[in-house]
Every structure is written in C-alpha cells, then in structure tokens.
N, C-alpha and C positions, 0 to 999 in steps of 0.2 A: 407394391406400395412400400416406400422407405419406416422403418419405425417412426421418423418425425412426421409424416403424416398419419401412420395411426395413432403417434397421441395426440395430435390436433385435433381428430376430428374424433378422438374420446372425450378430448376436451369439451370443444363443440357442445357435443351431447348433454353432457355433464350441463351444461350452464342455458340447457332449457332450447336446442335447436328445432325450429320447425323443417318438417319437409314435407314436401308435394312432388308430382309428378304428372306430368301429360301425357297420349301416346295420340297419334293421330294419324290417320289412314292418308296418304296421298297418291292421288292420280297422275303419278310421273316418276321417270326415270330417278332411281337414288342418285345419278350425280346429277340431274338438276336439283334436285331437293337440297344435296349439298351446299351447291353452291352458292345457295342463297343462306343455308342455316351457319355455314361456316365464315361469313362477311359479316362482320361485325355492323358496318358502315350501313348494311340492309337493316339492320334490328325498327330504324324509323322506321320503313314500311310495315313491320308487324308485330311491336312492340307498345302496349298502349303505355302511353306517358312517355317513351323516351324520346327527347326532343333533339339531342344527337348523342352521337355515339362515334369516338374514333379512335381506329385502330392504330397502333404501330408496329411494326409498318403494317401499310396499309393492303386491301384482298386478302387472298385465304389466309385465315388462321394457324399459326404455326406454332409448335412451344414454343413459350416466350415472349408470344404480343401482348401488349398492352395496351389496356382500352380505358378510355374518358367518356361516362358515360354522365350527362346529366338527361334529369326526367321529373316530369312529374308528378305528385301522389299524397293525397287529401290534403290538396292547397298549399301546398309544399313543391320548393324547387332543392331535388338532392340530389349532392353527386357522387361519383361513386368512380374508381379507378381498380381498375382490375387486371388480370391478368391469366394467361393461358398456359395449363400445367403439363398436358399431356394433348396430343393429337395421334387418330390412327386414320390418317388419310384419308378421305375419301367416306367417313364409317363415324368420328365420333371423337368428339376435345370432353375436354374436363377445364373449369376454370376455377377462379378463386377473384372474391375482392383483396385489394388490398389499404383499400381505405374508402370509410364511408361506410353503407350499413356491410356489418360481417357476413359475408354468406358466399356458396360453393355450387357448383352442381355442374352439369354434363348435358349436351347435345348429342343426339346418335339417330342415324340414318340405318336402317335394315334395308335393304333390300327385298322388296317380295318374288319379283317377277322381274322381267325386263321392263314391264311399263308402268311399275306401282313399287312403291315403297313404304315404309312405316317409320315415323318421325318419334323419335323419346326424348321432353325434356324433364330434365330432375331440377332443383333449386332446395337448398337449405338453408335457411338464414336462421341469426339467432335475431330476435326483434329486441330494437330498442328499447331505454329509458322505463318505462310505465307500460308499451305493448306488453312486454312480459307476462303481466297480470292479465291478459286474456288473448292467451295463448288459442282459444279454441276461435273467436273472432276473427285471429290475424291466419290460423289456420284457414279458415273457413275462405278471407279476401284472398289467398294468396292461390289456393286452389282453382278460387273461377275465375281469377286473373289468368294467370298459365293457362289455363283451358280454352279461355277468350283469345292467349296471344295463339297457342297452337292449332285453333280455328284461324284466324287472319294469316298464318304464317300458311297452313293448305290454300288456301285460295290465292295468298300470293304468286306457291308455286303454281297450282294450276291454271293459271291465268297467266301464264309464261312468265313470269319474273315480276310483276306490276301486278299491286294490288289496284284493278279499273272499272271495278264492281260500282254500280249508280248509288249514290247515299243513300240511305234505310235501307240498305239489302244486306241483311246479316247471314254470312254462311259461317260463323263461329262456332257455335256450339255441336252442329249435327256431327257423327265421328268422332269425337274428340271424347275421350276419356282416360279415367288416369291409368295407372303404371298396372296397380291391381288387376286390373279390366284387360291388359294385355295377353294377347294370345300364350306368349309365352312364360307369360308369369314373370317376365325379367323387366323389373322395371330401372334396368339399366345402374344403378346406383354405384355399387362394387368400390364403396369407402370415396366418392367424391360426392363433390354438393356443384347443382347445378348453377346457370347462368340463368339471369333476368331481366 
C-alpha cells in the first residue's frame, strides 16, 4: 500500500468511516463465482437498488475500470462513479468511488475445495450530510444490505449465472454472515474499503 493511501484511508477514519462486511458460503467453483463477482455489469442481478451499472471497459475487472453506477436508496436516485484500484486475478479487486457517496472496499473469492468456495465483501463509506449523526442506524442499514446482496449474489452463482428463483422465495440471508463470523477471522479488509 503506497503512503497516499494510507493517509487516505487514515483520513477516512478520522472523519467518522463506517464499515461492514459479508462472507458467504458458495456451492460452486471459485472461478465461477468470480466471474460473476468480478463483472461489474452483473451487480443488477445481485445488487439491491442498483439499477445499472457500467463498466469500462467492459467484463472482468481489471486496474483501472471504471464504473457508473446509478441506484436506488430511501426514495432517492444516486449516482456514484468509481473505480478499480487493485485486482489479483481470479482471487480478489479493491475499489474506490470517485465521485458521489465516498466509500472503498474489496471483493475476494477463497477457494474451499474444487466445488465450493467462500465469497468476502468489505464496503466503507463515510455517510453523508446529517447520516453522520447516526452513525449506528446507517451501520445497522448498510450491514443487512451487504448481507441481503451477498445472499442474492450465492444464489446467483448457484443457480448457474441467473438469479431464476420464483418471486417470495428468499435464499438471502441463510449462510451469510459477516467478516467476524469468518472461518478465518480475515475479513479481508488489509487498508481498502469495499465496493456497493
């Protein structure tokens, strides 16, 4: 990590950053799991609220992309452009906004076995305007958010690349918990803020 990212993200801190984390068990191959966590363009299928998302260039993730992402989120249409800081192929990006709400964080695929894998998403943001002032509220939204997409994001993959699940059938929340709750205690973070 260069010095100008760690005082960024001392910065960060400093000025009241939230973070969360997800981890969730998947029933498939880590490069399929990749290849659906690493395409930005997929986020509509497992991302609630975002209503597109696009990368440049576009398929996998590479340093250097950058994403337009609009979504939406308590009666609000917000957009947010980002960008991708670090990739180790196949395993795990780091990203960052850069305009829109401030916030960082990181995707990572573990490998378990040849037929199962373990998915980590991280996400930092610093909240807006007046959020600031309840900080444990926006904590609270932003953890069963992540948790909610990292359910829909399993089922994606396992359901081969389409989420084709019949309406009211929620497989979100079973598996899914955060970074803490992981086997290895690593809940991926290592000085980046996740993606959203």
């Amino acid at each position: 990590m260069s010095y100008f990212s760690v005082m960024e993200t001392m910065n960060i801190a400093a000025r009241g950053v939230i973070a969360v984390d997800a981890v969730v068990e998947v029933d498939a191959p880590a490069a399929e799991a990749w290849a659906v966590l690493a395409d930005y363009a997929r986020d509509v299928e497992w991302r609630d609220g975002v209503r597109s998302m696009v990368p440049t260039p576009p398929g996998p993730v590479r340093a250097g992309t950058r994403t337009a992402e609009t979504m939406r989120a308590a009666g609000r249409t917000l957009r947010n452009d980002g960008e991708v800081t670090t990739v180790e192929d196949g395993r795990r990006f780091t990203w960052r906004t850069t305009s829109g709400v401030r916030a960082e964080g990181s995707r990572a695929v573990v490998p378990r076995d040849g037929e199962s894998c373990r998915i980590e998403l991280t996400l930092r943001v610093v909240p807006p305007g007046l959020l600031r002032l309840v900080p444990w509220a926006v904590t609270g939204m932003l953890r069963r958010g992540l948790r909610r997409d990292a359910g829909r994001l399993r089922a994606v993959i396992e359901l081969g690349g389409h989420d084709d699940r019949p309406d009211g059938v929620d497989l979100t929340e079973s598996g899914v918990t955060s970074g803490e709750d992981s086997p290895s205690g690593d809940t991926g973070r290592s000085g980046s803020f996740p993606d959203w």
